[in-house]
N, C-alpha and C positions, 0 to 999 in steps of 0.2 A: 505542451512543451515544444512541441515538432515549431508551433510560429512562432517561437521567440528563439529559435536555433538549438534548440536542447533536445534530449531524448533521456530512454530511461538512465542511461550513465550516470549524467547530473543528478540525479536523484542523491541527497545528501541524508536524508533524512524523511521516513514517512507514520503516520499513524493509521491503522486502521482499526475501524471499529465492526463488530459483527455482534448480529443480537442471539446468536446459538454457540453455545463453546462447541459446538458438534461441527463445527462449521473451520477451526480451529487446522484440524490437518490439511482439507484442502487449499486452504490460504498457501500453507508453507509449501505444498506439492506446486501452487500455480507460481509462487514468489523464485519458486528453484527453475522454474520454466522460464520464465521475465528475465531471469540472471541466471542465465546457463554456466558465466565462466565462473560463478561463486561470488561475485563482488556484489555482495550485498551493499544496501544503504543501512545506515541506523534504524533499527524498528521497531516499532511498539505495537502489539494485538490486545488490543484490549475488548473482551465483554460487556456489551450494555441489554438494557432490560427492553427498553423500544428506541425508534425513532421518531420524531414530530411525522414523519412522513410515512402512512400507513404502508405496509409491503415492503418498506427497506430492508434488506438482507445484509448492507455494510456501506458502510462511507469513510470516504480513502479523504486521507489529508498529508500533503507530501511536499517539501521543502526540495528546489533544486541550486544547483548555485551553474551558473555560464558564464565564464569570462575568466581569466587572466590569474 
């Protein structure tokens, strides 16, 4: 984000996915850290069972918008 002139602000919209529901409250405890003033983005936590990538804990997919 930082090289294309953005930060977490722009952040419009993100998904994240984590393969433990247990995993669930710390998301929301770090997402309240990332956006201290409350301004969330739109977000979706979704549970899945694995990832193709052995050892993945979560994979973030996040929409920003920069400009005008």
């Amino acid at each position: 984000m930082k090289r294309s002139g953005g930060s977490l602000h722009n952040l419009v919209t993100m998904t994240v996915f984590i393969n433990d529901a247990r995993y669930g409250d710390q998301f929301v405890k770090m997402r309240r850290e990332m956006f201290p003033d409350g301004k969330f983005p739109a977000s979706a936590l979704i549970t899945v069972s694995n990832f193709a990538q052995p050892g993945s804990l979560l994979k973030f997919k996040a929409w920003q918008f920069i400009g005008e």
